[in-house]
Structures are given as C-alpha cells and as structure tokens.
N, C-alpha and C positions, 0 to 999 in steps of 0.2 A: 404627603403621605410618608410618615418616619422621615420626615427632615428630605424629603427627596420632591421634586415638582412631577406632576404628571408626565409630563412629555420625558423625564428623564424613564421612568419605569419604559413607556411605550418604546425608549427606542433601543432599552437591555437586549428586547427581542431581537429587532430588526439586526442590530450589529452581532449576535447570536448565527444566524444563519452559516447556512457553508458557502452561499452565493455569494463571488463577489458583487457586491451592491453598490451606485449612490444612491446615498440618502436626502432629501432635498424637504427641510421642511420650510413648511409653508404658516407663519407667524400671523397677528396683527402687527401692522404697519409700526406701531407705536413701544412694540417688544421684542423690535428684531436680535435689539443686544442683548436680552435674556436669551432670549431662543438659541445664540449664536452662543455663549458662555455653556447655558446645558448641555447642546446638540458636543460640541468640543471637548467638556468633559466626561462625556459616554464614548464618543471617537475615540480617544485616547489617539494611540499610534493611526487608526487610521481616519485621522481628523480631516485628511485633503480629499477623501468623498463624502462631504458635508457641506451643502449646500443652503442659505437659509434667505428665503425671499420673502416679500410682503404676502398679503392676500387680499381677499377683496371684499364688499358687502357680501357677496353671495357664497356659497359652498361650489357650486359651478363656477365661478371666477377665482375661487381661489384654487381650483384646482387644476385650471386652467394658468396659471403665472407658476403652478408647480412644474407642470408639464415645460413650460418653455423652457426651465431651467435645463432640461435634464442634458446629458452627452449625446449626441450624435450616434454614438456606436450604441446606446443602450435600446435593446430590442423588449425586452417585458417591462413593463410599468404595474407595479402594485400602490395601488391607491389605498391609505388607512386614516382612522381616525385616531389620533393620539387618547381620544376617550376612553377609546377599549386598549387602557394602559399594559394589561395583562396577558393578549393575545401571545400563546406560545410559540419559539421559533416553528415547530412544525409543523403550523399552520399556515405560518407564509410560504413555508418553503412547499408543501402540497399545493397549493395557490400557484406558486410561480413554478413549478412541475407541471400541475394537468394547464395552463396557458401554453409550454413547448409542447405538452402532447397532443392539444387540441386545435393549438392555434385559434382561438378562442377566447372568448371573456368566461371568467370564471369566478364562484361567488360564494363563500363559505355559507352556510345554513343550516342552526338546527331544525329539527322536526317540532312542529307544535304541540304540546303535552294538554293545555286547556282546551274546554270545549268554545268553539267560539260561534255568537248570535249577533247577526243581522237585527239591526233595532231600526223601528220608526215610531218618531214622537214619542221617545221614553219608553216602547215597546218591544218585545221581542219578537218577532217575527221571521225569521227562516235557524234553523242550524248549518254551520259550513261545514264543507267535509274536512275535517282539519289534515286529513290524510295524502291530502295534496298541498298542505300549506310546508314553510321552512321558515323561520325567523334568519334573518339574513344578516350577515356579519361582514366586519374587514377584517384583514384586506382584499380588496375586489382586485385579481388580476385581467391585465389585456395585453395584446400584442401592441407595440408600440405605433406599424405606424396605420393601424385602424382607428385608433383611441384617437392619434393627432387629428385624424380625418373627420371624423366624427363631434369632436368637440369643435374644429375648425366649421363643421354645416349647421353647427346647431342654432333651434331655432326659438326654444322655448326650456326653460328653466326646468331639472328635473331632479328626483328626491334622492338618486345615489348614479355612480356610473353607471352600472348596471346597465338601470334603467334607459339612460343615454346610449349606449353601445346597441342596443338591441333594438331605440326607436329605428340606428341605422342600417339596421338590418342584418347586423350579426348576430350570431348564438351564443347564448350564454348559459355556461353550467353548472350544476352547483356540486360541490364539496361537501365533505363530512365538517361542519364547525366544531370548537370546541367552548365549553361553558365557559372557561376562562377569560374568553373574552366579549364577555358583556360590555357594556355601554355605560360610562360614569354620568347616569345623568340626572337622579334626585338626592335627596340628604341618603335615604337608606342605599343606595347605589356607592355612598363615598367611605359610607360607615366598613362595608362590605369591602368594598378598596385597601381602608384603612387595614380593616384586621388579615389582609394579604399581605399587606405590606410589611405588620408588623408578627407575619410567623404568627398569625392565631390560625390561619387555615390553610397554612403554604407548606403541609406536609406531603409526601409523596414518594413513594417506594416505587420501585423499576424490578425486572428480573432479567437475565443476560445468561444466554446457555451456547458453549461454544465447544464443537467436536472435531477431534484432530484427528489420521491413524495415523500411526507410528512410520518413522518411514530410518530405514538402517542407514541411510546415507548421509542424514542429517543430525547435526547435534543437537541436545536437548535444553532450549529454554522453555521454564515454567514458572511462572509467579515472578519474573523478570528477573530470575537467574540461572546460570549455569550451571548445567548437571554433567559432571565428567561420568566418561567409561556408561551412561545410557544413552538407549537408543532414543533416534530424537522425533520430532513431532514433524509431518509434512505442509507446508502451506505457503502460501505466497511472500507472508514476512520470516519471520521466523518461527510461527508454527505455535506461540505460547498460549494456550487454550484459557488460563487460569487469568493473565489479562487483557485479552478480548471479550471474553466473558465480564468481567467488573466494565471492560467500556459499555459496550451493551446495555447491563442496569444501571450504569449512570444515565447514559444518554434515554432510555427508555423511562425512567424518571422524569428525566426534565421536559420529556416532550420533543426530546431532538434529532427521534429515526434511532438510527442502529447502526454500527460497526461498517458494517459494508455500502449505505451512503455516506458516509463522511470518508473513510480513507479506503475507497477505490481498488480492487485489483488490478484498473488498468491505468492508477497514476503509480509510475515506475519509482518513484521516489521513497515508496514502504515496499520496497520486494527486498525482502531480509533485515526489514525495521524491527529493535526491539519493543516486547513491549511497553519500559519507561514511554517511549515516543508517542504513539498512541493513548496513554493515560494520562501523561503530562497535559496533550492537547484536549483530550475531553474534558480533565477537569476544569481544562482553560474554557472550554464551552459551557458549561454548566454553571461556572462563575461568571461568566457572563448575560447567562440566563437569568440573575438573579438569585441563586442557590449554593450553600454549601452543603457540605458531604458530611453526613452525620455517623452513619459507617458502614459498612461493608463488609458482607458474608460469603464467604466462596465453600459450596461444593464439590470434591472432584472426585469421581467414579474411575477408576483403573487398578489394572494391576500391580503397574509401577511406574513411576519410582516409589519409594517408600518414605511418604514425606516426614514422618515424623521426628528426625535424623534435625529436618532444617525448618520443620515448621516454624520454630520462635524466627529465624531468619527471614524465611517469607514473611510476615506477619511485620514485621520491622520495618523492611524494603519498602512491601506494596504501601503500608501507613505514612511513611513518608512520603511517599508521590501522590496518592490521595489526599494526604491533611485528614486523615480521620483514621479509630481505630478499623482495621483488616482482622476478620479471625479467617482462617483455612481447617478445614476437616476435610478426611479422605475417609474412602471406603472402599469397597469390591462389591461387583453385582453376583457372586457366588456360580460362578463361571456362566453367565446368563446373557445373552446378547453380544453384542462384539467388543464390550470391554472386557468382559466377560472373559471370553477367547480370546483377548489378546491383541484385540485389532487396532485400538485405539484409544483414545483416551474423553470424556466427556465432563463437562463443570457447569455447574451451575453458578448463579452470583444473582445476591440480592444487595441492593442500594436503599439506604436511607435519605432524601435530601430532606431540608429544609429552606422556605425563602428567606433569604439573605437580606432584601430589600425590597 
C-alpha cells in the first residue's frame, strides 16, 4: 500500500503509543527475514524491542510461539492482527489501560448497525437483537500471567483470544472500537487500505482548548516565547496555554488522547518544560502515527498580552516546530467570564493532519 507492506502500516501504530512496549511479531516461518527487515525499519532507535519468531499452522499456535517470546517482566499482552493495519494508537492504548484497570481481558468492539437474520435452508427465520451484538476488533488485551495459563490448559482450537480467556474462566470486556480498524480481508477491503494509505481518506481535524490564570509570580511564556515586564501564566511546566492547546488538536487528530496523558503532572521531568518540548515530541508522535501537519489555527481569548506586537513572530516560531503553516488571532470576551475580568487566559487550537503513509 503506497510502496509500504502491511505489517509496516500496522506497526506505525503500535510504536506510536506512550507504553513502553515489546513488540514481537509473529511471521511465516518462510518470511522471518522480511518480517525482520520491516519490523527494524519502523523500530528505528528502538529496534532492540523487536522481537520476530515463526508461527504456526494455526492462529492459536501462532499466537502461542508469540507469547513464549515475550520478557519476563512484561505483565499486559496485547494480541493484534497486522490485517487491521490501520488500528489507531489510541485504541491499543484504551486496551492496555482498561486491562490495568480491570485486571481483565479486554476486547475493542463496534456496535452492529445492520439488521441481522437467523436463516435456515436459504430462509429467514428469527431477527437478532442487534442491540446486544459488538463487531469485535484487535488488539484483544490480557493480563499476562492468565493469558499464559490459559493457553498453557487449552484444550480445543478457538476463533480469537477472547474467546480462549473467557472458556478459562475469566471476564472479558469490551471497549469503544474504532472504524479505522477494519480487517484487510477482500479486494474492496485493500482498495479501501489503499486509498488510506494514499491520503484519499486520511483526512482529520482535532481541536485542543487549554486555560491558564494568571499567576504574578511567574513569568510569561506564550506561543513558546518570552514575554518581558508581563505577568505570567500558572501551571505545572511553564504555563503556555497557546502550546498545549496546538498539542491537544494535534494529538486529538491523530487519535493519540490529549496533553495530560502523554506528559504527566506527576513525571517531574516537564515541571517548567517549555513549550518547543512538548510540541517537538507530539509532532514526533503524530509522525509516527502516520500523519503530517497540514496546519494549524490558535485562538486566544484574554486581555493580555497584546499579541499583535509579535504575532508574525509567534506565527514563525510555532511554524517551525510544527512543519506547517500556524496563524494566531486574539480577541477579549468584552469583560464576560474570567478572561473577561482578568483571571486568565484561554485558547483554543485547531489541527489539520493528513496520512502520511
């Protein structure tokens, strides 16, 4: 698909994530050095958790020679099929979240939109309630050492993990899916691929709203620069509403969560991070996704500073750390709410991406 193998799409995702991960794919015996050649140039830097074994006749045996690979220390196991090449990062990563919340096997699934009938001998004969039904997607998360357990007693071949986890007596829950990741598995299913791959349908907007109040003690970055002689914005890094807001609708684009799971208030390492640092890394996430940045619009509601002094400046900066055009507009809420009076400051931001690949 655009000069790129399946398995290479499916695992933009996976190495997307904020989880540190291995990855362990699981090949025919007969392709391990293709497999091994992709899997490496999607790894890039973190090529040494990449793991790449045979498999076996069966979907249960090959999923079984994945599992032996994996580390010792590694407690969640998400099982995927490279088919659904398109599966967004924040799909696995709600997968391998409600598995720590649950402790649990856990199973992405849309809702069934068609009517569906029961037939015998070419006839129709019951309707189902579709209202109970999910179309069931990967990655299927589990706790690791249930999953081992479980595949270790089993006694009869089944049509997904799921299914397996739950003959052994554990719960399995299901998740919000997303369309995106379908299953490549007819001609109109690759066509469909195709034109994801190549930017006919890999369009997608995000929005990112971020509010600061003012706080006198601190100095003022905004738009990932320094404002002398104003007062400054209060918050765990340095306060700059204008690029936490752009991370937000990028990361809300590509499907990757929002500002506040990816850089933490309680990882010490962003307490008085600029904003370059946080935008640099999402648009690192977002290319990795699969996506470039087509451009980017910021709102910002306050009294002041009075941006138009430095707008072409802002507009320069942020473009450059994005890779795409930035415009910035300000306004006042005509003394109405707390920007209003003075309290604070609020932005909005809307993203463009595009699939990359």
């Amino acid at each position: 698909m655009s000069g790129r193998a399946i398995l290479e799409h499916a695992l933009d995702s996976v190495f997307a994530m904020s989880f540190s991960v291995q990855v362990v794919v699981v090949a025919p015996p007969d392709r391990l050095d293709d497999a091994r050649q992709i899997a490496r140039g999607v790894a890039g830097a973190a090529v040494g958790s990449v793991t790449v074994v045979g498999g076996a006749e069966t979907r249960q045996g090959s999923v079984a020679a994945g599992l032996a690979a994996l580390d010792p220390a590694v407690e969640v196991v998400l099982v995927h099929d490279a088919a659904r090449a398109f599966a967004p990062p924040g799909l696995f990563e709600s997968v391998a979240a409600t598995v720590i919340e649950t402790a649990g096997g856990v199973i992405p699934g849309l809702p069934v939109t068609d009517t569906i009938k029961k037939t015998d001998a070419g006839l129709a004969v019951a309707t189902i309630d579709r209202s109970q039904l999910v179309a069931v997607q990967t990655p299927q998360g589990f706790p690791r050492r249930e999953l081992d357990a479980a595949y270790a007693n089993a006694t009869e071949d089944y049509t997904d993990d799921a299914a397996l986890f739950a003959a052994a007596g554990h719960p399995v829950s299901v998740v919000a899916g997303d369309p995106q990741a379908f299953k490549i598995t007819t001609p109109w299913d690759l066509r469909r691929a195709e034109s994801m791959a190549s930017g006919g349908s890999g369009i997608r907007t995000g929005v990112g709203i971020d509010v600061h109040a003012y706080d006198g003690g601190s100095p003022l970055w905004l738009g990932g620069l320094y404002w002398p002689d104003e007062v400054g914005l209060a918050g765990h890094s340095d306060g700059d509403a204008v690029s936490h807001a752009i991370c937000d609708a990028l990361l809300s684009a590509a499907g990757l969560g929002d500002l506040g799971g990816r850089f933490g208030t309680s990882e010490g390492r962003f307490a008085g991070a600029h904003g370059d640092v946080f935008i640099t890394e999402t648009v690192r996430l977002v290319a990795g996704a699969g996506y470039s940045v087509g451009n980017v619009a910021v709102q910002i509601v306050a009294n002041h500073p009075k941006l138009a002094t430095r707008r072409t400046e802002i507009e320069s900066y942020l473009g450059t750390l994005v890779g795409a055009p930035v415009s910035i507009a300000a306004t006042t809420s005509d003394g109405l709410g707390f920007t209003g009076t003075g309290e604070g400051v609020a932005v909005i931001a809307t993203a463009l991406l595009q699939r990359s690949r």
